[in-house]
N, C-alpha and C positions, 0 to 999 in steps of 0.2 A: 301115694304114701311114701315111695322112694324120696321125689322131691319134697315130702318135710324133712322126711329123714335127713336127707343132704344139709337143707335151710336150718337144721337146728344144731348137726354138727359144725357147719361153718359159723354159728354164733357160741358155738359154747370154744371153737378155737379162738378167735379173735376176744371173746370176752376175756379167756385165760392169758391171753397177750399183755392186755393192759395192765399195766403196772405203776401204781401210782408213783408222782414225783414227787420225790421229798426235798428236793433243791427250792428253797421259798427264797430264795435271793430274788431283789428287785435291779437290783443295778448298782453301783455305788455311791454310799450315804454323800449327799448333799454337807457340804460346810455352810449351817443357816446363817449363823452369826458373818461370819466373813460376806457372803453375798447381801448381807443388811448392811454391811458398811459400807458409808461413801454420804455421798448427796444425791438427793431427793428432791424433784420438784412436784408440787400436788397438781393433781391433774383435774381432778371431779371430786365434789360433794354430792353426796344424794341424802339425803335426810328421810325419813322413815318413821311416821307415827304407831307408834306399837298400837295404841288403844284400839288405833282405826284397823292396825292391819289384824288383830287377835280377834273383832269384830266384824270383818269383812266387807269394813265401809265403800258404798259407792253409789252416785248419784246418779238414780235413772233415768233423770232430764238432762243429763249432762255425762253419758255413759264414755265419752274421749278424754274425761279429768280423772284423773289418778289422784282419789282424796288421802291415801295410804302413802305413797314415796314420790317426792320429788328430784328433779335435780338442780340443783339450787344454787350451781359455781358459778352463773353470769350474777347472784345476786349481789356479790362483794368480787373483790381481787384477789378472791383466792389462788390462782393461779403461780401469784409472786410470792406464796409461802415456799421455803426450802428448810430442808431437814436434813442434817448431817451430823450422821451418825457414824463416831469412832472407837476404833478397836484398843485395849491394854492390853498389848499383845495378841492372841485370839481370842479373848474375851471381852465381852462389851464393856466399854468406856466410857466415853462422855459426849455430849450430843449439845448441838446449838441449832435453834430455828429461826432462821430470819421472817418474818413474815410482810418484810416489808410494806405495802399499804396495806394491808389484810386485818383483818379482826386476828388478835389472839385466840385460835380456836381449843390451842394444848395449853393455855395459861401459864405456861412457861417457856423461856427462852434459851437456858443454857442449864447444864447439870450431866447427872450418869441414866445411864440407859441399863435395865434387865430385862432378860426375857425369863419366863416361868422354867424353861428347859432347855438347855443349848443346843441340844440332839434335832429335840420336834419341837419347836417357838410354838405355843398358842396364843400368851399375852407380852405385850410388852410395858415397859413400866419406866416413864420420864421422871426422874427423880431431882429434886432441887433441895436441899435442906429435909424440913417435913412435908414438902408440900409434893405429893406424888401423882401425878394424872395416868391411870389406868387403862391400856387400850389392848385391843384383841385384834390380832394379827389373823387378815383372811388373805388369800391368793397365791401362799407362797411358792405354790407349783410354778410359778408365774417370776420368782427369783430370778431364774437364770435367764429371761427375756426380760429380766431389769423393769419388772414390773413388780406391785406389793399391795396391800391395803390394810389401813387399820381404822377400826370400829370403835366409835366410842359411844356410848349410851348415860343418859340424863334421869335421874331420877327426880322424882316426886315425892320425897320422903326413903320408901322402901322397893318404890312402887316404880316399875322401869316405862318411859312415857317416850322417850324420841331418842332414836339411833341417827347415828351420821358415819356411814362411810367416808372413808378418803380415798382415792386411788393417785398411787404416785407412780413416778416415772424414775428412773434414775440421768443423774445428766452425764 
């Protein structure tokens, strides 16, 4: 009985010790915009059928094919697209993408660049005129090892059917 007695005053000391941290700092905030500036070589495509992947497609006579995501960058030259993106001041500017032999995959070549938030990027926005291609910025923990990705997804009406990752590098 002693030794509960002990085991219970040595947890109700140490319980009374703990004291929660109210310091929620992570580290200091990342500048997103500025580590998005510069140039960008694209590194991989991987493409992504929604239907199949919200379905769970896959072939049981053939269980080594991934009928849901490919990777798809030997299929074209993708590799010679570059994307450079520039700052007005610290705020996003204007951007030109050479894609040298490559299919135009942003349908656009030159124009201004937004992101939805300058603090926390989730979308970025290639703008030319009226004509704006829409992409969602994934990896950016991955900024300051000069790596990025952006998502773009193809509708069918209303109806979202094939995603395509990019993964860039910076040069």
């Amino acid at each position: 009985m002693k030794k509960l007695s002990f085991l219970f005053i040595i947890f109700v000391i140490a319980f009374m010790g703990c004291t929660p941290d109210n310091d929620f700092t992570v580290g200091t905030q990342q500048d997103r915009v500025k580590q998005l500036s510069g140039t960008w070589t694209l590194n991989s495509v991987t493409q992504t059928d929604l239907f199949a992947k919200n379905y769970n497609y896959n072939d049981p006579a053939n269980p080594n094919v991934n009928l849901i995501s490919q990777n798809i960058t030997g299929i074209a030259p993708f590799s010679s697209i570059k994307l450079t993106l520039s700052l007005n001041g610290t705020a996003p500017g204007t951007f030109a993408i050479d894609y040298g032999s490559a299919p135009p995959v942003f349908n656009l070549t030159a124009g201004t660049w937004t992101l939805d938030n300058n603090l926390t990027p989730g979308k970025l926005n290639l703008i030319n005129g009226t004509d704006t291609t829409k992409l969602v910025l994934y990896n950016l923990n991955y900024l300051s090892a000069n790596q990025f990705g952006l998502s773009r997804i193809r509708y069918e009406g209303a109806k979202p059917v094939i995603q395509y990752d990019y993964a860039f590098q910076k040069n």
